[in-house]
N, C-alpha and C positions, 0 to 999 in steps of 0.2 A: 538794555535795548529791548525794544517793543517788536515780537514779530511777528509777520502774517499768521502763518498758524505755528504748535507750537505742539507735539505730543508728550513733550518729558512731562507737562504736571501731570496728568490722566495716569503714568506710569509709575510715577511716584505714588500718586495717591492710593493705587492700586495695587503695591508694592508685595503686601505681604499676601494679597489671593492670587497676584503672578508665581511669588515664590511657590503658593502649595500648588499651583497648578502645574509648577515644575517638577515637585515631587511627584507628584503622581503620575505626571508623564516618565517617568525613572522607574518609580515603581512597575506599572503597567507594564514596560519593556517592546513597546513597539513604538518602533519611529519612523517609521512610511506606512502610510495611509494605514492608521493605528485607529484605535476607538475614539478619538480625540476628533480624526477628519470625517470618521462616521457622524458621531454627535454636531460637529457643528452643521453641515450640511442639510442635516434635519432639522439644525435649530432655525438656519436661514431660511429652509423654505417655510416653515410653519411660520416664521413671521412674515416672511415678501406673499405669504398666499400663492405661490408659485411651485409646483409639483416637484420640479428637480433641482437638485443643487449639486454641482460638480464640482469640487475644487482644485485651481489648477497654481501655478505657482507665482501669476502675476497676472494685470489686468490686460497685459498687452498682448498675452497669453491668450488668455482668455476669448479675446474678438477672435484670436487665427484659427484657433479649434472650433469655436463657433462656424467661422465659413468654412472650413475643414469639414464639418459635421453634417452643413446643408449641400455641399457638392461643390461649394464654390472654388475655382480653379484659374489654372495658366488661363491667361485670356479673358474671363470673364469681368466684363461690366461691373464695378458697384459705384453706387451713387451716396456722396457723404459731404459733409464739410469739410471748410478746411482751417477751421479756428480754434479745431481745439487740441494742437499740443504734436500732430501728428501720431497720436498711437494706431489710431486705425490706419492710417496711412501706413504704416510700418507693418501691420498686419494686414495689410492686401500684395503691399510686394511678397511677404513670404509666399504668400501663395499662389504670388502669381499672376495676380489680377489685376486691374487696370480701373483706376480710380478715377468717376468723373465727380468734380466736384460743381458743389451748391453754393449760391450763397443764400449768406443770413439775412433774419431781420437786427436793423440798427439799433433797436431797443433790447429785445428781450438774447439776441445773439445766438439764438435756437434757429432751425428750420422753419421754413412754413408752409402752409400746405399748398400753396401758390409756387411755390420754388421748387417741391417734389412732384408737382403736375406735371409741370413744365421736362423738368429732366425724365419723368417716366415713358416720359412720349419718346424717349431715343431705347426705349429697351432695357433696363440693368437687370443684368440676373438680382442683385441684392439693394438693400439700402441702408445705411445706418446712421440713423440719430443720436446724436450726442446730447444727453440732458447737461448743460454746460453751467458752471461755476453752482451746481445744486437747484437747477430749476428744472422741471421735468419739459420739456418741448409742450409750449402752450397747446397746439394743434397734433398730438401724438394719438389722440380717439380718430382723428378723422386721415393721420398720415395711415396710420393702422389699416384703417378700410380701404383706403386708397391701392393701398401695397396688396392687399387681398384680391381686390377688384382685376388689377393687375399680374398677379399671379410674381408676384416680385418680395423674395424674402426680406423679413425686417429684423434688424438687431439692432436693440438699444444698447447704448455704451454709458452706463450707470458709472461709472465707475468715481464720478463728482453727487453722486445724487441716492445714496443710501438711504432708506426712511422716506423719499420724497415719498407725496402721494395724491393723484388725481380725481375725484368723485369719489374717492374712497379706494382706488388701484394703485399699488405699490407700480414705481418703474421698476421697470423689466418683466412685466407683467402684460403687455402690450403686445409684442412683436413674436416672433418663429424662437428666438433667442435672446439671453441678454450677456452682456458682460458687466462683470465688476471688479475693483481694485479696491484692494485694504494695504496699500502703500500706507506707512506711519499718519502721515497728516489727514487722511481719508475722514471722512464722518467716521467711519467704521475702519477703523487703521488697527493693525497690528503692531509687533516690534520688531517688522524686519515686510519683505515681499511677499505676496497673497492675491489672491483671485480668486474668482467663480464663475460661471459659466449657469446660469438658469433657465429652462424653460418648461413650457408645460407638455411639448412633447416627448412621449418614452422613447422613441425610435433616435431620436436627437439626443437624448441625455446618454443612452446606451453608445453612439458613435461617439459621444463627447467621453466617456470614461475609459474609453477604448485606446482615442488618439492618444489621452493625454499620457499617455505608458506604453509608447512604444507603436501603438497600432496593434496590441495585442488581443488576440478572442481568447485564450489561455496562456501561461505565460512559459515564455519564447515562441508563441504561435503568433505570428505577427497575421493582419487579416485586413488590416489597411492601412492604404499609403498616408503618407502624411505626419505619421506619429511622431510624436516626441517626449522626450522625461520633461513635464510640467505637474507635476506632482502637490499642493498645499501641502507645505511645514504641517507634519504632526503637532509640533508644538507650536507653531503660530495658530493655526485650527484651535486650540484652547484658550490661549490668548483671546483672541478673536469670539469665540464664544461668552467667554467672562463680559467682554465690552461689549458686546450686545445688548445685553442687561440695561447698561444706558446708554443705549443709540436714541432713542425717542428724548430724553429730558435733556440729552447733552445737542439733539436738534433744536427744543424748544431754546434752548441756553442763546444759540448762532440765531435764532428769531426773533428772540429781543435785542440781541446787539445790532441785527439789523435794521430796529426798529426803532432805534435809538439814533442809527445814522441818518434816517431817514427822516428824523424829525430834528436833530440837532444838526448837520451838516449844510450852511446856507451860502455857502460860497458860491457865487453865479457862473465860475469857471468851469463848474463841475456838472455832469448829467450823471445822475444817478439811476441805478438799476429800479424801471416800474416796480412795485409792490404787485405779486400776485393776488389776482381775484381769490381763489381758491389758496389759502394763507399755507397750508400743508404741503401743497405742490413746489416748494421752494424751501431748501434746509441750509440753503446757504455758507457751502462750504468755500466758499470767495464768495467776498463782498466786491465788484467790483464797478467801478465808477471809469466814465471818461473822461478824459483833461483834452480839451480840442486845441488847446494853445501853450504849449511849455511845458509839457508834460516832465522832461526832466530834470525843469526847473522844481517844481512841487518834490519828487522825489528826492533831490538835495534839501530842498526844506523839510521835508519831514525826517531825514538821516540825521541833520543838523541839531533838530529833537528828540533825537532818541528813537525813531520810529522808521522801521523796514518797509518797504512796498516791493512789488513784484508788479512783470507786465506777463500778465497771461493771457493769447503769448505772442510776442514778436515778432515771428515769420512766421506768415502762414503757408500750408503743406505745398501749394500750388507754386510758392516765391524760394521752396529748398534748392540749396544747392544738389540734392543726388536726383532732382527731376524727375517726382512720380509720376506726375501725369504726364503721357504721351504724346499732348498736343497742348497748347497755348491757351492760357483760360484766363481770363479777366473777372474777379471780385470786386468791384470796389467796396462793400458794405465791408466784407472779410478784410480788407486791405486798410479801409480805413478805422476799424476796429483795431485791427494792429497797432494803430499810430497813435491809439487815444487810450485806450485801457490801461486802469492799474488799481491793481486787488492791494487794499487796505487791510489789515488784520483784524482777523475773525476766528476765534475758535472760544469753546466751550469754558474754559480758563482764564480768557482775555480781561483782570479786573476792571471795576466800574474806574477806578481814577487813570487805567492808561487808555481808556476807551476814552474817557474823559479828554485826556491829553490828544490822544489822536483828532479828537473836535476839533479841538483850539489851537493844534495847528494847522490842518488842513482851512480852517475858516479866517487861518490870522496870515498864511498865504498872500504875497502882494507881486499878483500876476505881471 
């Protein structure tokens, strides 16, 4: 079977620098925030170009300490999408807050800066952009300024988009805050749950290392509200360091597989995700395409071949049953993105002949 993404070869391959990395995490003898989550934290920001690096124990984590960190609260306004997966959603009720959602563009399924205009005009203390299926928010230079302009915090949620990069800026390099996840499949996955929290302000990284342990200023001195044990795995923090190493060539890898789809996939049932201008800005952790007509007709035919899809994702945050937002919101871009999308298999391992296969079914399809 052929599947979307796929991290056991990466871990195999990488089997016996896991094992010494486990030794050494033995040896060493510290397993909360040990020299393993010193090191990698340093390793992430020397590569994101981003001053801090907090790591916390998931990416969903991650966004609440973030708003946690910037003040955001019971009651408080944020402005987000709602297509991608609900994590931020989940991390505005912890705290409280009161999510208005945006919708997308039909193409690239990012925000735009027409759609964050528009909603800034009602006030949101926050905002946060999702770089979605590995493409960084086409217009995230100018949502940036916008949010500045405004006096309205930004946090990107990276958490699909490790490595991306825009005129040469890593995401999460943009906004007040960012979040990230190194869930297993991630560009930058681990062997188990992980997060980070980056930005380039100290006053913010300081309340972010704070929360993520209780709320403590020394420990059992609790000093602010909000705290929780979100802690990064000592040893996934070394994990996670090792595959860093190749984040960049295991993106270039998802680049060309993309780029492969993009020129072999000619099925007319299909709209395929635009090719970014800026080829770096996009890592591609889903490929995903829309099917306007049959969609779960295609995904029995590709089952029937040996071949997995996924719909990322299904219900958007505003259509949940536990009803985050407070009043009645109509998406249709978000709504009928629901109804079309579905992420084809992509990852770094993916051989040339089931890529191959994956063609030849989606193209031999008879709508």
């Amino acid at each position: 079977m052929i599947f979307v993404g796929d991290p056991r070869p990466r871990a195999a391959r990488r089997r016996a620098d896991l094992l010494q990395c486990f030794d050494q995490f033995l040896a060493d003898g510290r397993f909360v925030l040990g020299p393993g989550v010193t090191s990698f934290e340093q390793a992430f920001s020397d590569y994101t170009g981003i001053r801090n690096c907090i790591g916390v124990a998931n990416g969903t984590d991650a966004i609440e300490l973030a708003l946690s960190s910037l003040g955001i609260g019971a009651g408080d306004r944020v402005a987000t999408a709602a297509n991608a997966g609900g994590y931020a959603s989940t991390s505005l009720a912890a705290v409280g807050a009161v999510p208005l959602y945006i919708d997308v563009e039909p193409d690239t399924c990012c925000l735009s800066i027409g759609a964050v205009e528009h909603c800034l005009a009602s006030r949101p203390r926050a905002l946060i952009v999702t770089h979605l299926y590995g493409r960084i928010a086409p217009e995230i230079s100018a949502i940036a300024e916008l949010c500045r302009r405004h006096n309205v915090f930004l946090i990107e949620d990276c958490a699909q988009a490790h490595g991306s990069r825009m005129a040469g800026h890593h995401a999460g390099s943009f906004g007040d805050a960012s979040s990230f996840s190194f869930y297993p499949t991630k560009n930058l996955g681990g062997l188990g749950d992980g997060g980070a929290i980056c930005t380039n302000d100290d006053a913010v990284a300081e309340r972010c290392r704070q929360l993520r342990q209780y709320g403590w200023l020394s420990k059992y001195e609790v000093q602010r509200p909000m705290g929780r044990n979100s802690r990064l795995d000592e040893l996934q923090a070394r994990f996670l360091e090792l595959f860093l190493a190749d984040l960049d060539e295991e993106n270039q890898k998802r680049m060309l597989l993309a780029s492969r789809y993009h020129e072999q996939i000619t099925h007319p049932g299909l709209f395929l995700p635009p090719a970014p201008s800026d080829s770096s800005s996009h890592v591609y952790h889903l490929f995903v395409v829309q099917v306007r007509q049959k969609r779960e007709h295609l995904q029995q035919h590709l089952k029937n071949h040996g071949i997995l899809s996924d719909i990322h994702y299904p219900i958007p945050d505003h259509l949940q049953g536990v009803h985050w937002a407070k009043a009645e919101v109509r998406l249709p871009v978000t709504e009928d993105l629901a109804a079309s999308v579905l992420s084809l298999p992509c990852y770094p391992d993916l051989e040339s002949a089931d890529q191959d296969q994956v063609i030849e079914a989606v193209n031999s399809w008879s709508q």
